[in-house]
C-alpha positions as CSV (number, residue, x, y, z in Angstrom):
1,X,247.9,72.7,194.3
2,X,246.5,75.2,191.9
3,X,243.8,77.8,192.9
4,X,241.2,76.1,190.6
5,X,241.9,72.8,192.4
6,X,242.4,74.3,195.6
7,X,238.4,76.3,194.9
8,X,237.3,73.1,194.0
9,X,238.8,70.8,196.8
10,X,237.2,73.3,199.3
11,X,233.6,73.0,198.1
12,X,234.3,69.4,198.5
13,X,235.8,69.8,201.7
14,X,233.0,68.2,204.2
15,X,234.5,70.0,207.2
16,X,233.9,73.0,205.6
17,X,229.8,72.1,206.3
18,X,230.7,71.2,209.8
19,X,232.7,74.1,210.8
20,X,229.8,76.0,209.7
21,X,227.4,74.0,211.8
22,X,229.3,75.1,215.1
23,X,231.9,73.7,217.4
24,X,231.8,70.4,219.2
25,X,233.6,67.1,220.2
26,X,232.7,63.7,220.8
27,X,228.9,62.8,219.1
28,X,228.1,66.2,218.7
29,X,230.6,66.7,216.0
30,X,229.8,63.1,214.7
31,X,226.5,63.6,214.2
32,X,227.0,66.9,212.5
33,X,229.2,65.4,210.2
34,X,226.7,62.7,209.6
35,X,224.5,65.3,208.6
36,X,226.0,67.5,206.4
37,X,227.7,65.1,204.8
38,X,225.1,64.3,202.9
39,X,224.3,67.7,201.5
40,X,228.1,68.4,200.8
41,X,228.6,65.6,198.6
42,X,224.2,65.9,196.9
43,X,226.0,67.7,193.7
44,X,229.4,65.4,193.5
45,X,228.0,62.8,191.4
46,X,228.0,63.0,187.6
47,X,224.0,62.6,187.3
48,X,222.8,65.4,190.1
49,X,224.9,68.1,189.0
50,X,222.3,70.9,190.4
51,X,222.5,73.4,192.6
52,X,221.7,71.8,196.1
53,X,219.2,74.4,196.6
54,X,217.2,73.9,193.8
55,X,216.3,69.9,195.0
56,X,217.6,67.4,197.6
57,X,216.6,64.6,196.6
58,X,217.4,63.8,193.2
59,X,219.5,61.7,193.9
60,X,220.2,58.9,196.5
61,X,223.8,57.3,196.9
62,X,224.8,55.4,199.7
63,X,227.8,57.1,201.7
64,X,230.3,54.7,203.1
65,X,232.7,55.2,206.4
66,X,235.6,53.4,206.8
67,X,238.5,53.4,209.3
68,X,241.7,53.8,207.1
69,X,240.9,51.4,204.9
70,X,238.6,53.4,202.2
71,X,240.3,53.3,199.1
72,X,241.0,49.3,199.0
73,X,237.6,49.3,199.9
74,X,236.7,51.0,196.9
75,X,239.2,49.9,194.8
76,X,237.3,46.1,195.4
77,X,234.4,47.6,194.7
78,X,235.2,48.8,191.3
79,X,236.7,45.4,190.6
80,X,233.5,44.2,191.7
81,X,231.1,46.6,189.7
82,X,233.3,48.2,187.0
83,X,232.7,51.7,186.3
84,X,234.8,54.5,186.9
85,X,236.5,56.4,190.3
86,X,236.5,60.0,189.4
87,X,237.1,61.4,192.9
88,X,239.4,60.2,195.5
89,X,240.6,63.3,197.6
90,X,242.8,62.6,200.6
91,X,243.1,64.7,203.7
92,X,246.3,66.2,202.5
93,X,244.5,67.3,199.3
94,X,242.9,70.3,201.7
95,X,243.7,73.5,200.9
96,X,245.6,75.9,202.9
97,X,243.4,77.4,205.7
98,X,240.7,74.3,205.3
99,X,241.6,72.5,208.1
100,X,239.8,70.6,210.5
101,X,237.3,71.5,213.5
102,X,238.6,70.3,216.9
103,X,238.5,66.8,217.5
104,X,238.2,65.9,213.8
105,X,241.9,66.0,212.9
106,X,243.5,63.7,210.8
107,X,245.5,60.8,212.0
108,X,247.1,60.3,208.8
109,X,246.9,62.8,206.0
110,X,246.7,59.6,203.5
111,X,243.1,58.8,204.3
112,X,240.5,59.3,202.4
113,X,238.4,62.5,202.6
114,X,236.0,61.5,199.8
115,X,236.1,59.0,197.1
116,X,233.1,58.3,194.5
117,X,232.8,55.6,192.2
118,X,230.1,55.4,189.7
119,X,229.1,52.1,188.1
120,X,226.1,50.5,185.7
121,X,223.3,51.0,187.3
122,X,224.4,52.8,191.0
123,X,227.2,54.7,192.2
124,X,229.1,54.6,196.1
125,X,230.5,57.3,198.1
126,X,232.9,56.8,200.8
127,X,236.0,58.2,203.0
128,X,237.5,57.3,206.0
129,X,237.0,58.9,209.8
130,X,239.3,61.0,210.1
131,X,241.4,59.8,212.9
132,X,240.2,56.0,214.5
133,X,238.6,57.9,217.7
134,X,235.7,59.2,215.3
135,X,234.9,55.9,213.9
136,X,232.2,53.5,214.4
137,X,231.4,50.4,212.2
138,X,228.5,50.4,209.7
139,X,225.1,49.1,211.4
140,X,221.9,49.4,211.0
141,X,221.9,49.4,206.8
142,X,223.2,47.3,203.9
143,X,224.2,48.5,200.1
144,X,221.2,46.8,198.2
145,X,222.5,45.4,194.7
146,X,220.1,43.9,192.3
147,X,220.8,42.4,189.1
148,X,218.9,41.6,186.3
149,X,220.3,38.0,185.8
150,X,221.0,35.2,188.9
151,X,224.6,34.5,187.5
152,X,226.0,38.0,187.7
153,X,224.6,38.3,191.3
154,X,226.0,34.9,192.5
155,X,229.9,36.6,190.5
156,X,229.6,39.6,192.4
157,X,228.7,37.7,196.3
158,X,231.3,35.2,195.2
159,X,234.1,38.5,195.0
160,X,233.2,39.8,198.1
161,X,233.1,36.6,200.1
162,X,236.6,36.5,200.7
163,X,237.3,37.8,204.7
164,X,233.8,38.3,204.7
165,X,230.6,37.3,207.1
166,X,228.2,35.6,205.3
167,X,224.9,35.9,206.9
168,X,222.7,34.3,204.2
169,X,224.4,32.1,201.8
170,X,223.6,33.1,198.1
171,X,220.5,30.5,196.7
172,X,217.0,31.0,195.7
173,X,214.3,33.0,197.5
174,X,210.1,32.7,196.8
175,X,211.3,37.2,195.4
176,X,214.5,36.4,193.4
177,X,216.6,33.1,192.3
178,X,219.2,34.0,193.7
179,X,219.5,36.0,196.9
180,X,222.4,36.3,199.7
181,X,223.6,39.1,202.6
182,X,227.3,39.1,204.2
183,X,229.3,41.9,205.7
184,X,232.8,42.3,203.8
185,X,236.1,42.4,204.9
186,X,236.0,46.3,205.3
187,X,232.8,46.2,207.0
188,X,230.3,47.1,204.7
189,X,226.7,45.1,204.9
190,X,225.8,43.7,201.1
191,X,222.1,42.4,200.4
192,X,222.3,40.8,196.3
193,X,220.2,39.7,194.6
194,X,219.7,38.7,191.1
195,X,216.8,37.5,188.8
196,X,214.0,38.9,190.6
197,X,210.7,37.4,190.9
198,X,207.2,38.4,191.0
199,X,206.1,36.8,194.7
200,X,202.9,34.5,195.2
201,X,202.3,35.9,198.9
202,X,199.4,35.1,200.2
203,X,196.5,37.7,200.9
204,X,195.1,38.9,204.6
């Protein structure tokens, strides 16, 4: 690795963050991951390229965990979406003297340390735990997709429907004509939705 990449992979380096929040095992670390996480990877994406001091919240991209199974994840995902995957780092891919805190080693140097895929309309971040022991499935959320027209919705359930949970069945809603939710074969919770409506609810 060169020393511009190797500069570059460290400021993407999330452990670099946690290491600076303190020591820890178990939740402690997780949840400090959780945390800086998101400020780590605020200036990755090609539309919030500002200094995270100047604003948080410019932008808002939902940040995917996975157990070892993040890049076919988002390898689906851009066969889903289209766009463009200009990051996918691996563990490996860690420059020398980067490496992990305690209890956040990697299992397998292959996984994903962070992988960002950009697509009409959205973008998704992801990587994988590092090692299975720091892993816990998505809950609690789903990746919101809406689309302007019912048939491109019902495509993009359709693709992930394979291996998946389907907890609503894609069909017309009183807020969209075409609406479903399911869980996908990698875990992650999907609400789509496509040809949105303007609701007749009724008034208090």
């Amino acid at each position: 690795m060169s020393r511009a990449a190797a500069s570059k992979a460290r400021r993407r380096s999330p452990w670099r963050y946690v290491a600076r929040a303190g020591g820890g095992d178990g939740e402690d670390v997780i949840n400090k991951l959780l945390w800086t996480v998101s400020i780590f990877h605020a200036n990755l994406c090609g539309q919030c390229s500002h200094s995270i001091e100047r604003n948080l919240m410019q932008a808002c991209c939902p940040y995917l965990f996975f157990n070892g199974d993040a890049e076919q994840a988002m390898k689906l995902y851009q066969t889903v979406l289209g766009g463009e995957m200009p990051e996918l780092l691996r563990y490996s891919q860690q420059p020398a003297g980067e490496g992990a805190p305690p209890g956040c080693e990697p299992s397998d140097p292959n996984r994903v340390m962070h992988a960002y895929l950009t697509f009409p309309g959205g973008a998704l971040m992801a990587s994988d735990a590092p090692n299975p022991a720091m892993f816990e499935p998505m809950k609690g959320m789903s990746v919101n997709l809406m689309l302007p027209e019912q048939a491109a919705a019902k495509k993009v359930f359709d693709q992930l429907t394979d291996g998946a949970e389907v907890r609503m069945p894609f069909g017309p809603t009183f807020w969209a004509d075409g609406f479903g939710m399911l869980v996908d074969r990698f875990g992650t919770p999907w609400m789509i939705s496509g040809g949105m409506r303007a609701p007749d609810v009724q008034t208090a």
